[in-house]
N, C-alpha and C positions, 0 to 999 in steps of 0.2 A: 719786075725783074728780080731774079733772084740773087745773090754776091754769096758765092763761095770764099770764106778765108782761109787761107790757108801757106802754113812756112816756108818761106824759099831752100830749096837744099843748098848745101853749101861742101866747099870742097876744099882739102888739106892732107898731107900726110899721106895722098896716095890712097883720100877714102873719098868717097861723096856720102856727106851726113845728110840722113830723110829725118824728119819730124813730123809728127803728125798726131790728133787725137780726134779724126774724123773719123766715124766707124762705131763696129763693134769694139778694136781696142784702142789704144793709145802708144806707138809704138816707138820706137829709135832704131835706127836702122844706119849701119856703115856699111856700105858698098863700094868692094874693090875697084878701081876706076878703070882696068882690066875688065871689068866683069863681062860675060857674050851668053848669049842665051838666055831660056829661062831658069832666072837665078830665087821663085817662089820657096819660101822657107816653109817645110810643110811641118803639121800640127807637132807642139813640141820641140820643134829644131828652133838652135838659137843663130845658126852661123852655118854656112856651105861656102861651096866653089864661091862663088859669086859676093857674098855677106863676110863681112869678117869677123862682124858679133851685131845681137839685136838684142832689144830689151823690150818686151812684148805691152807693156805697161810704162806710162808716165811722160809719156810725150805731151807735146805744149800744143795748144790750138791755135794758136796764133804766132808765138813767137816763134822766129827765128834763133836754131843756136847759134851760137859765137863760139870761136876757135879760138883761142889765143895763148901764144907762148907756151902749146905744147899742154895744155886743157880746151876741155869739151864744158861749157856751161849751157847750163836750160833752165829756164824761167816761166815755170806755168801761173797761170790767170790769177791764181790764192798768193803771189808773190814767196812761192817757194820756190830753192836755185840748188841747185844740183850743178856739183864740180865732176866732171868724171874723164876717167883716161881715155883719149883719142884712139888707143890700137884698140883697146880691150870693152870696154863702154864702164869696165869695174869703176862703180862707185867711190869718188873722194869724201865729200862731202854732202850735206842736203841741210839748204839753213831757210829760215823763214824770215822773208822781210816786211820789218814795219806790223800798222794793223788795218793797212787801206783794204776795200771794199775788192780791186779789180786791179790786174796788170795787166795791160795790152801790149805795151808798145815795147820790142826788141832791144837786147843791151846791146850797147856798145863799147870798146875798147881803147883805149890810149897810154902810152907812159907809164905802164904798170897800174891802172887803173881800170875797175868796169862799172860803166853808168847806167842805171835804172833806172826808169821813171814810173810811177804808178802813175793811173789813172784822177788821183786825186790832185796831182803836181808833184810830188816828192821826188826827190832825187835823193836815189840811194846809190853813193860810192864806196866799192869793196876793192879791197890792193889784191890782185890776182893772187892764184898762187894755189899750194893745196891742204892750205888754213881758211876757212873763211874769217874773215876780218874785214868788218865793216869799219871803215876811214869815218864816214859823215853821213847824215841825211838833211838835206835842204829842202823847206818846205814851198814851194814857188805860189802856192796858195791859188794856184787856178786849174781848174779842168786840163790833163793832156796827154793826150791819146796817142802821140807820137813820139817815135827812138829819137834821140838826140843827132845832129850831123856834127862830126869834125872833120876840123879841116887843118891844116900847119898852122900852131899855136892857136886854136880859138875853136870853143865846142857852142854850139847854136843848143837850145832847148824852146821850142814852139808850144805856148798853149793856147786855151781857147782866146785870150785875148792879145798877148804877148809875146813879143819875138825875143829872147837870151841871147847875148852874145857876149859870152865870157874868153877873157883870154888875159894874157901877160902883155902889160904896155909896152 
């Protein structure tokens, strides 16, 4: 059996964000939630009826963007993050994290806060915004493959051996 992976779109702002870097390119793509028809952006076009901007280059194969607080972030596989404006796709920032091998696993959001996890364990915490400004990196010293889950006061991080459950007493 084969397993295609591939990012969930996600939806905000009156857009639905694609990600993707299966293919010939690697693209980003905002789609009016209006959109009707065939809304195919042809060679050179960044944006139509349908698109309200793309970026032909630099999408993530696996992760999922995050929306938050009015930013678009993306995190491809080399743990490089790209802040970017939700109407426009215009470039904030583009920071590299850490010097782990591989990122898989999708950021997540809280409290003015976004969580990263590399593949190697690290969790890398950056305070939103559109400064990159890395808070901390916590080494959890074990394989994990997976985004973190929160829930109301308490964020889980699962790796290959170990369950996290951090929170406030």
């Amino acid at each position: 059996a084969v397993c295609i992976i591939s990012p969930t779109p996600i939806i905000g702002k009156n857009l639905i964000y694609f990600n993707s870097a299966h293919g010939n390119s690697s693209p980003i793509i905002a789609v009016n939630t209006n959109a009707t028809g065939d809304i195919t952006l042809k060679d050179n076009e960044t944006s139509n009826s349908g698109v309200q901007w793309s970026i032909p280059r630099g999408g993530s194969y696996i992760h999922t963007l995050l929306l938050y607080r009015d930013l678009l972030y993306n995190v491809n596989w080399n743990g490089t993050i790209n802040c970017l404006y939700p109407y426009s796709g215009k470039e904030i920032y583009n920071a590299k994290l850490g010097n782990a091998k591989s990122f898989i696993a999708s950021p997540v959001a809280s409290d003015g806060r976004i969580y990263i996890v590399d593949e190697e364990g690290t969790v890398y915490i950056i305070k939103d915004g559109s400064t990159f400004n890395l808070v901390a990196e916590i080494p959890m010293k074990d394989i994990c493959m997976t985004a973190p889950a929160i829930t109301d006061g308490m964020i889980f991080f699962r790796t290959q051996h170990y369950l996290y459950a951090v929170g406030k007493k």
